[in-house]
mmCIF file as Biopython writes it, N, C-alpha, C and O atoms, coordinates in Angstrom:
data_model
#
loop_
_atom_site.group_PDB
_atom_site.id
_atom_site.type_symbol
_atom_site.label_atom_id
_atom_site.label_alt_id
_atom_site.label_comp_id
_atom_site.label_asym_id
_atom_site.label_entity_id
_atom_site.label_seq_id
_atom_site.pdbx_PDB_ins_code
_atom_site.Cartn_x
_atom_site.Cartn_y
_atom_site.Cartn_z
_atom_site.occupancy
_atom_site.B_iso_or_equiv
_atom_site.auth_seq_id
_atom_site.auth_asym_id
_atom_site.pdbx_PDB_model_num
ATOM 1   N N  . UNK A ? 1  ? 56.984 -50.143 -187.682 1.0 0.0 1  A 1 
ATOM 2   C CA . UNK A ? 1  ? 56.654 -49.753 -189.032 1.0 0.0 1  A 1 
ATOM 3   C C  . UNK A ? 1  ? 56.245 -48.282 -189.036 1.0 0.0 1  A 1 
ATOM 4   O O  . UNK A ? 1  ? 55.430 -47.865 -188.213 1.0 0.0 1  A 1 
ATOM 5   N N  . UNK A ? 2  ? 56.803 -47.495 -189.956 1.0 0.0 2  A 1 
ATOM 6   C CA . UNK A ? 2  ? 56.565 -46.287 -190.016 1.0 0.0 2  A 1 
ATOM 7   C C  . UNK A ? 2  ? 55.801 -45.823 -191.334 1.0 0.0 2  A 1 
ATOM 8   O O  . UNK A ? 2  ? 56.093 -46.200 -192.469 1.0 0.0 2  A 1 
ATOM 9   N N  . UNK A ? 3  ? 54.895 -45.047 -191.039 1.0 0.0 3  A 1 
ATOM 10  C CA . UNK A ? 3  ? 53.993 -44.730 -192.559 1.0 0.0 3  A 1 
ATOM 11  C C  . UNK A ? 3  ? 53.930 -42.904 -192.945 1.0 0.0 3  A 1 
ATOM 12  O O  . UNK A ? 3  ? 53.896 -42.024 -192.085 1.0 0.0 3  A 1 
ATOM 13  N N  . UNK A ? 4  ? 53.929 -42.754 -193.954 1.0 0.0 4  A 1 
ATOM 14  C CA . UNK A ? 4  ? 54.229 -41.597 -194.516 1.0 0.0 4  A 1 
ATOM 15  C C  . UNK A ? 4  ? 53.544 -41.660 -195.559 1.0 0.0 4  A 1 
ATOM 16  O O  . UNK A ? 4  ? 53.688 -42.370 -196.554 1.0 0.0 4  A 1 
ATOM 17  N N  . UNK A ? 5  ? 52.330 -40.431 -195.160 1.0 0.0 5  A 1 
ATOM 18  C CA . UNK A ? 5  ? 50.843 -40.578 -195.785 1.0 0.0 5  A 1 
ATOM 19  C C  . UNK A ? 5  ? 50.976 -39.003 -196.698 1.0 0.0 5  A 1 
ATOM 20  O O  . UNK A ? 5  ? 51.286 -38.116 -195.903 1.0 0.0 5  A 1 
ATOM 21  N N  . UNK A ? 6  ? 50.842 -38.552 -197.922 1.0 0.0 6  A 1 
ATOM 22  C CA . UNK A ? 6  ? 50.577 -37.704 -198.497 1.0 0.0 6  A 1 
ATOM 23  C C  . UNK A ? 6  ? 49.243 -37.655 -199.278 1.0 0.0 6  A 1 
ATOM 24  O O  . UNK A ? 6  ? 48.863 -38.040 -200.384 1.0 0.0 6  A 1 
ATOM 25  N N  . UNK A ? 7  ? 48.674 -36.987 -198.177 1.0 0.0 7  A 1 
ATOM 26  C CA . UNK A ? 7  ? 46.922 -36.704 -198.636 1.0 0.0 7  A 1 
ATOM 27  C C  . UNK A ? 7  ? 46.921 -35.363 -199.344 1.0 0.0 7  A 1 
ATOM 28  O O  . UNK A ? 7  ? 47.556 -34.337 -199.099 1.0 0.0 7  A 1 
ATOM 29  N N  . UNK A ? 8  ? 45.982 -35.666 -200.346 1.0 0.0 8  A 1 
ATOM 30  C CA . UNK A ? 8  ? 46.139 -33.711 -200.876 1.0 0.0 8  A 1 
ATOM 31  C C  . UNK A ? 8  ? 44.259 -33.324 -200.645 1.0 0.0 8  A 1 
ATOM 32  O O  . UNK A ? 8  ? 43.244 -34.001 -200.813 1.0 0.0 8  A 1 
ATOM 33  N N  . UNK A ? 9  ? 44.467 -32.150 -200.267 1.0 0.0 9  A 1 
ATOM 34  C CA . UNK A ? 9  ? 42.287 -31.836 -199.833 1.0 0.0 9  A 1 
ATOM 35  C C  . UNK A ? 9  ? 42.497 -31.458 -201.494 1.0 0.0 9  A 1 
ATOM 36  O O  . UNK A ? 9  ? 42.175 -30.284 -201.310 1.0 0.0 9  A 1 
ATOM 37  N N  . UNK A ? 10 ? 42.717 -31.493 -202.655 1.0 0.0 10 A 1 
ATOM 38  C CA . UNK A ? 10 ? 42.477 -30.822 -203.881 1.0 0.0 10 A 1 
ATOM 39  C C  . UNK A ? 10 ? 41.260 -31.821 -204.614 1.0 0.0 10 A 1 
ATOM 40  O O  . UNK A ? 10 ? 40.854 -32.504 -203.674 1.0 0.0 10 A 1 
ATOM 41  N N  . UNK A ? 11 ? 40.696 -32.115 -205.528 1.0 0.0 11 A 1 
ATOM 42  C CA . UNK A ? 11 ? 39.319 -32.543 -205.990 1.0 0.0 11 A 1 
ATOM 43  C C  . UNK A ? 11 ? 40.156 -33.583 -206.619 1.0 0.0 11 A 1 
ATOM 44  O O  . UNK A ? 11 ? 41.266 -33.243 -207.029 1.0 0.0 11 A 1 
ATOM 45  N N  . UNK A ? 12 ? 39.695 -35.039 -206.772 1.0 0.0 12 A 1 
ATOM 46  C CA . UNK A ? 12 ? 40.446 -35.811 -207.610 1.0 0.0 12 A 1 
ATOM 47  C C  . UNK A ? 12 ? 39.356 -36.398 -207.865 1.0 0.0 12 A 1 
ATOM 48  O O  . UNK A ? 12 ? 39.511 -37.435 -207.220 1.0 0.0 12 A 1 
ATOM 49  N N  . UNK A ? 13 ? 38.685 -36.451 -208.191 1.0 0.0 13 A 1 
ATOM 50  C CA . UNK A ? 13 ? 37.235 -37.186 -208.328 1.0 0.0 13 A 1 
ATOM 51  C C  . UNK A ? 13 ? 36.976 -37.084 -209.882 1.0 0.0 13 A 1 
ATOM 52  O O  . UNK A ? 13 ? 37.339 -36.076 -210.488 1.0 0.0 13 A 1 
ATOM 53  N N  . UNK A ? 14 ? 36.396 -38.051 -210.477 1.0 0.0 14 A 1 
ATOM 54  C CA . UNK A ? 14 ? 36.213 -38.086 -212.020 1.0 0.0 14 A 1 
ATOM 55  C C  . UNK A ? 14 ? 34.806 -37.899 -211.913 1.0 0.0 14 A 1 
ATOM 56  O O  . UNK A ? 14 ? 34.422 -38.203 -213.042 1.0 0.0 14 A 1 
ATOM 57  N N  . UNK A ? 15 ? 33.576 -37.514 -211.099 1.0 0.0 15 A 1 
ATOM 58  C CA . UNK A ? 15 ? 32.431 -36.303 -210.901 1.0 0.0 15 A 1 
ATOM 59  C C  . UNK A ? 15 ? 32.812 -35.113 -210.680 1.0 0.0 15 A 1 
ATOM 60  O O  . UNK A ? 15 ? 33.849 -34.900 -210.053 1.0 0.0 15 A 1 
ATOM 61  N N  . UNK A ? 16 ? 31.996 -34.071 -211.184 1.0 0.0 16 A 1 
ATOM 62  C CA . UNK A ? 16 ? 32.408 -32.765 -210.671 1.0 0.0 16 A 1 
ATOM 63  C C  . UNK A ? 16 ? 31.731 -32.534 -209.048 1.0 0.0 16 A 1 
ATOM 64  O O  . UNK A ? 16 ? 30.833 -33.157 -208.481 1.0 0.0 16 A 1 
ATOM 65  N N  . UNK A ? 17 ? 32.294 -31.758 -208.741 1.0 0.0 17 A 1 
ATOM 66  C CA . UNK A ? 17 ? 32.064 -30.951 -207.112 1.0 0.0 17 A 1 
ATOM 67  C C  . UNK A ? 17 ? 31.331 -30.096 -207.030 1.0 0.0 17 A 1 
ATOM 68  O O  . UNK A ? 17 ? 31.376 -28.953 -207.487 1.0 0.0 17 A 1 
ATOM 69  N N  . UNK A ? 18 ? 30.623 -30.593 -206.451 1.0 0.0 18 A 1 
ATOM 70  C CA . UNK A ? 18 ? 29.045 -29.879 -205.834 1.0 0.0 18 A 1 
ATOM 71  C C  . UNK A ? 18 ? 29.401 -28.858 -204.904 1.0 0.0 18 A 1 
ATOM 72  O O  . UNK A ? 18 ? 30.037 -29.111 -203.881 1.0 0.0 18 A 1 
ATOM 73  N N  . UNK A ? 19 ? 29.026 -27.741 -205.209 1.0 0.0 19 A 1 
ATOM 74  C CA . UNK A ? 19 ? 28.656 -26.608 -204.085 1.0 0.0 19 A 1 
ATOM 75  C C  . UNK A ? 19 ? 28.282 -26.830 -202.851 1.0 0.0 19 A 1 
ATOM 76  O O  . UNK A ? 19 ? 28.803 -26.506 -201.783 1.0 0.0 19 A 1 
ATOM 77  N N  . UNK A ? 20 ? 27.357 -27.399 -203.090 1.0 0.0 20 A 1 
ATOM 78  C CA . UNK A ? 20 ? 26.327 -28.124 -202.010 1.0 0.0 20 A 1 
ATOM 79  C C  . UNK A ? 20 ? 26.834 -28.972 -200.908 1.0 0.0 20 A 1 
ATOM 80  O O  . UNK A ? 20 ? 26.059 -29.163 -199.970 1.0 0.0 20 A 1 
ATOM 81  N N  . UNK A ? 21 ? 28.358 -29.671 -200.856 1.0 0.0 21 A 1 
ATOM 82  C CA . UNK A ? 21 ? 28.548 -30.157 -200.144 1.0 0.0 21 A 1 
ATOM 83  C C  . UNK A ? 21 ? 30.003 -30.051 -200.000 1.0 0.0 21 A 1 
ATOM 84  O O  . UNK A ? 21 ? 30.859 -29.657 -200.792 1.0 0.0 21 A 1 
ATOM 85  N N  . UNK A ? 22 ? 30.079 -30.484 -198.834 1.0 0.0 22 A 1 
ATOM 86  C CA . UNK A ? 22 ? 31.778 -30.318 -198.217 1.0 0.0 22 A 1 
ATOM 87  C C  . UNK A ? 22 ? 32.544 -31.615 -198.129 1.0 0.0 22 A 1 
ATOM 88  O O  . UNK A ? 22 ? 32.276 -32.767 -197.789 1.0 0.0 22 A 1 
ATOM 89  N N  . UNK A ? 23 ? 33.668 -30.930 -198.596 1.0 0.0 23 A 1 
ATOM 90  C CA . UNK A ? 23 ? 34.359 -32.241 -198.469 1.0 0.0 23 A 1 
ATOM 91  C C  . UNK A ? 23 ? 35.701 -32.621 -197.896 1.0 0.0 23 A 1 
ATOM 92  O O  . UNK A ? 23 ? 36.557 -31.803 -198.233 1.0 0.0 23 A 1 
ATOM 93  N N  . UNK A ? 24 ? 36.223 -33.722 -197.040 1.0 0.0 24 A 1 
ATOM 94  C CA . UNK A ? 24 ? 37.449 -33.760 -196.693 1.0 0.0 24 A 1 
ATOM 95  C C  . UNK A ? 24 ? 37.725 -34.766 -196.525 1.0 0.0 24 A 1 
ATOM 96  O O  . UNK A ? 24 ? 36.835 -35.553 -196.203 1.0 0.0 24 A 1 
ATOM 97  N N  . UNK A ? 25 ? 38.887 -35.159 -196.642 1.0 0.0 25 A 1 
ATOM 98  C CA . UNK A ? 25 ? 39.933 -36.560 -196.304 1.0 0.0 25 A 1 
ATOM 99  C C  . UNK A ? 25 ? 40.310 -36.470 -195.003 1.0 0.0 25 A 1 
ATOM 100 O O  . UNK A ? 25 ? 40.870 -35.506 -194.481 1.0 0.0 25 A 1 
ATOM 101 N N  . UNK A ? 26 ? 39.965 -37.585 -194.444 1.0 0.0 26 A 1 
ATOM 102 C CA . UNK A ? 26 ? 40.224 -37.856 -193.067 1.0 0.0 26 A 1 
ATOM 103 C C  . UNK A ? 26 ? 41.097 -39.162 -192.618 1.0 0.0 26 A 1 
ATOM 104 O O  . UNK A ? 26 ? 40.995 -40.152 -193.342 1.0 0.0 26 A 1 
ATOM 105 N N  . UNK A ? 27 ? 41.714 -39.213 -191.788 1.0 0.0 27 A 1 
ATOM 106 C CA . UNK A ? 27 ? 42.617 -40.418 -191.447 1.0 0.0 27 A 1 
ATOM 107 C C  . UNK A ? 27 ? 42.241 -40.869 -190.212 1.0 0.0 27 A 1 
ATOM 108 O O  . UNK A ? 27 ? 41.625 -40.066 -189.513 1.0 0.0 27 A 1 
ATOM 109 N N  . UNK A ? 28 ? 42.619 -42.731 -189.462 1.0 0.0 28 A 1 
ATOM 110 C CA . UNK A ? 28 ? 41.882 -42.758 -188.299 1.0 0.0 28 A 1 
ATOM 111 C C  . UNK A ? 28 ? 42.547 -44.260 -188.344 1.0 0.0 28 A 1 
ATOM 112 O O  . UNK A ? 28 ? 42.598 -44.826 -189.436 1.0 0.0 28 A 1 
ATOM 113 N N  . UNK A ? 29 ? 43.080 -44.939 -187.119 1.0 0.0 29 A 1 
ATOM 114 C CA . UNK A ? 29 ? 43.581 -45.685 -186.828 1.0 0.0 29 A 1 
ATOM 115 C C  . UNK A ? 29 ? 42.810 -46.844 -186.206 1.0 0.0 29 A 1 
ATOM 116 O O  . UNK A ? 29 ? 42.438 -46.787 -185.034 1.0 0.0 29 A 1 
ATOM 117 N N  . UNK A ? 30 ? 42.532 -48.064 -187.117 1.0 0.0 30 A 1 
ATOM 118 C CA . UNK A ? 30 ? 41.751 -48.967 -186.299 1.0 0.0 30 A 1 
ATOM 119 C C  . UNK A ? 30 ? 42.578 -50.014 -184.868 1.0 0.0 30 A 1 
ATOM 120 O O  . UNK A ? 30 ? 43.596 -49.810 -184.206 1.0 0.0 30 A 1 
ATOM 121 N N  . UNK A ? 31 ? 41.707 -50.970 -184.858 1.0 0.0 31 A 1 
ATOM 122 C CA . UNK A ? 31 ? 42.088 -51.323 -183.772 1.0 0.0 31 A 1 
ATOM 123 C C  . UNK A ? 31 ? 43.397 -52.101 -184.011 1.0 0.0 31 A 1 
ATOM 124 O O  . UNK A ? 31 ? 44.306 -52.222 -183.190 1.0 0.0 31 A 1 
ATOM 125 N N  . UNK A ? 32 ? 43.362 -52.577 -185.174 1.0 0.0 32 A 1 
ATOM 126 C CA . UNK A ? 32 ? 44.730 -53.458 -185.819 1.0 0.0 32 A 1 
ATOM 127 C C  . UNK A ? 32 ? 46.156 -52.412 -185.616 1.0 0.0 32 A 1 
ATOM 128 O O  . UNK A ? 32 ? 47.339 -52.696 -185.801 1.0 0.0 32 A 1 
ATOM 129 N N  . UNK A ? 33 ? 45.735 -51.537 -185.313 1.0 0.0 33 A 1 
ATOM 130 C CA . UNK A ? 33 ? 46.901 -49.900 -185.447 1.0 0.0 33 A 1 
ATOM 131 C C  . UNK A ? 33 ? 47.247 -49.778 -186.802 1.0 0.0 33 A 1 
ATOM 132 O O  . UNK A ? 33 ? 48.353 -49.299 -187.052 1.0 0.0 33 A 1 
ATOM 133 N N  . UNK A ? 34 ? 46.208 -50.260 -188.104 1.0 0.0 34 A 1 
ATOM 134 C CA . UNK A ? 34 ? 46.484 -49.558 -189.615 1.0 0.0 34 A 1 
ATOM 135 C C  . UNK A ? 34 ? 45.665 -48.716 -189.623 1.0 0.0 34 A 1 
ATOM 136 O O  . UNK A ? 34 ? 44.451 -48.749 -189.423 1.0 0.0 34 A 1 
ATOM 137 N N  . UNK A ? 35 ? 46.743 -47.477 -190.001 1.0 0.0 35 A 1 
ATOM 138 C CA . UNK A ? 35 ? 45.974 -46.354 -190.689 1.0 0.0 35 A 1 
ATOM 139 C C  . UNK A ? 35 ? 45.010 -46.459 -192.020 1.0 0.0 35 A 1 
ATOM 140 O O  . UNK A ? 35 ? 45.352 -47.102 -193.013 1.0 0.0 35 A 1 
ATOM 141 N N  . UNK A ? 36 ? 44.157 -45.974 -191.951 1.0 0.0 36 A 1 
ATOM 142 C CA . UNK A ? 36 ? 42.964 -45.810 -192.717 1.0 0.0 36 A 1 
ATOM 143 C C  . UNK A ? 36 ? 42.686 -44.120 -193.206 1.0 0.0 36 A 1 
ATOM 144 O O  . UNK A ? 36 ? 42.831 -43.110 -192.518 1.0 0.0 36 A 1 
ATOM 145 N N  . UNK A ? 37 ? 42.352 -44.209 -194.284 1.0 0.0 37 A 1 
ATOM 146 C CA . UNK A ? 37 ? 42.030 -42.655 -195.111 1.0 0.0 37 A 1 
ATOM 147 C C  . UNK A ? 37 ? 40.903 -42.905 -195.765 1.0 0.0 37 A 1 
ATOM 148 O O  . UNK A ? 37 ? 40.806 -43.801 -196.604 1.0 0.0 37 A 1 
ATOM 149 N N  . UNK A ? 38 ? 39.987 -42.147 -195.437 1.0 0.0 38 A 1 
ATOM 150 C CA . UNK A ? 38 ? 38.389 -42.368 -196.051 1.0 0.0 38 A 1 
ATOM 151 C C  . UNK A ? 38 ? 37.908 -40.989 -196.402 1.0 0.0 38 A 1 
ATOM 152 O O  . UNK A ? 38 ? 38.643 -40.197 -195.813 1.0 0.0 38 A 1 
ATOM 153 N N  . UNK A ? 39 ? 37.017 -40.368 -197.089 1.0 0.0 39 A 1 
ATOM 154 C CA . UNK A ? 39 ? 36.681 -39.588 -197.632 1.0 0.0 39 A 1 
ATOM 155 C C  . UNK A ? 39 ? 34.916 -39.360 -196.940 1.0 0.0 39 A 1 
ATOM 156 O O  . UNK A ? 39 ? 34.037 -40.200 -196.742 1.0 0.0 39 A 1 
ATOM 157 N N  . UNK A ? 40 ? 34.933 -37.824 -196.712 1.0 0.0 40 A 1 
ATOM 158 C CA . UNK A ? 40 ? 33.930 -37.454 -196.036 1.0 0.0 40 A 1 
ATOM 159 C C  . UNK A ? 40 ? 33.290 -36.365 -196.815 1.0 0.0 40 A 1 
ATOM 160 O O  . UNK A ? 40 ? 33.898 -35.393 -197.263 1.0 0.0 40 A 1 
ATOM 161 N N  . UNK A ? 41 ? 32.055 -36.589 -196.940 1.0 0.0 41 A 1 
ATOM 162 C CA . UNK A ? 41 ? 31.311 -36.058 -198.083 1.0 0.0 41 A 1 
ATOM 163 C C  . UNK A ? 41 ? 30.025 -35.607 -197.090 1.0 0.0 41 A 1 
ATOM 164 O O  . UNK A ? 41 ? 29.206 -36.482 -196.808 1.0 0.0 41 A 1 
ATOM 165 N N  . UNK A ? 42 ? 29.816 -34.038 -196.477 1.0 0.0 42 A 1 
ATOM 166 C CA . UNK A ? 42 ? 28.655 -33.465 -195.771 1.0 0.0 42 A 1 
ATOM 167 C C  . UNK A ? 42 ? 28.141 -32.796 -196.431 1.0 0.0 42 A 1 
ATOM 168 O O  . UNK A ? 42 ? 28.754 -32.193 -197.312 1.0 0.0 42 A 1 
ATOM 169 N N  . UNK A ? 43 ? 26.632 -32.642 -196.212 1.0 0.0 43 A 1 
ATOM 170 C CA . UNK A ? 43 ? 25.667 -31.624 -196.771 1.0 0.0 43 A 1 
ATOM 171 C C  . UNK A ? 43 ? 25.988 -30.409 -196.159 1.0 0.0 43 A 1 
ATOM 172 O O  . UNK A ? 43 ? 26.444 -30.363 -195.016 1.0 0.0 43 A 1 
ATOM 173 N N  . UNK A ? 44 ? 25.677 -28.937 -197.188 1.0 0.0 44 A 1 
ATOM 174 C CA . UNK A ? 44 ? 25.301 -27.975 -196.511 1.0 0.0 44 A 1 
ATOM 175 C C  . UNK A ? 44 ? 24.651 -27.061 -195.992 1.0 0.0 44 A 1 
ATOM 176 O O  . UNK A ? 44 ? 25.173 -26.337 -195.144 1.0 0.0 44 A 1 
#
């Protein structure tokens, strides 16, 4: 099975975006071997 993931880093969020923190989309393969895309939200 082949997967073909189009992530965009652009703001899609229906809150606005804080200065204050950083943000990025990240991808990560569990043990099942499905890809996973989760969203990472750090202070700065």
């Amino acid at each position: 099975m082949t997967e073909e993931l189009h992530l965009t880093q652009e703001w899609d969020k229906v809150f606005p975006k804080s200065d204050k923190v950083d943000h990025k989309k990240v991808t990560f393969h569990n043990h099942f071997g499905i890809t996973l895309v989760a969203e990472s939200f750090v202070h700065k």
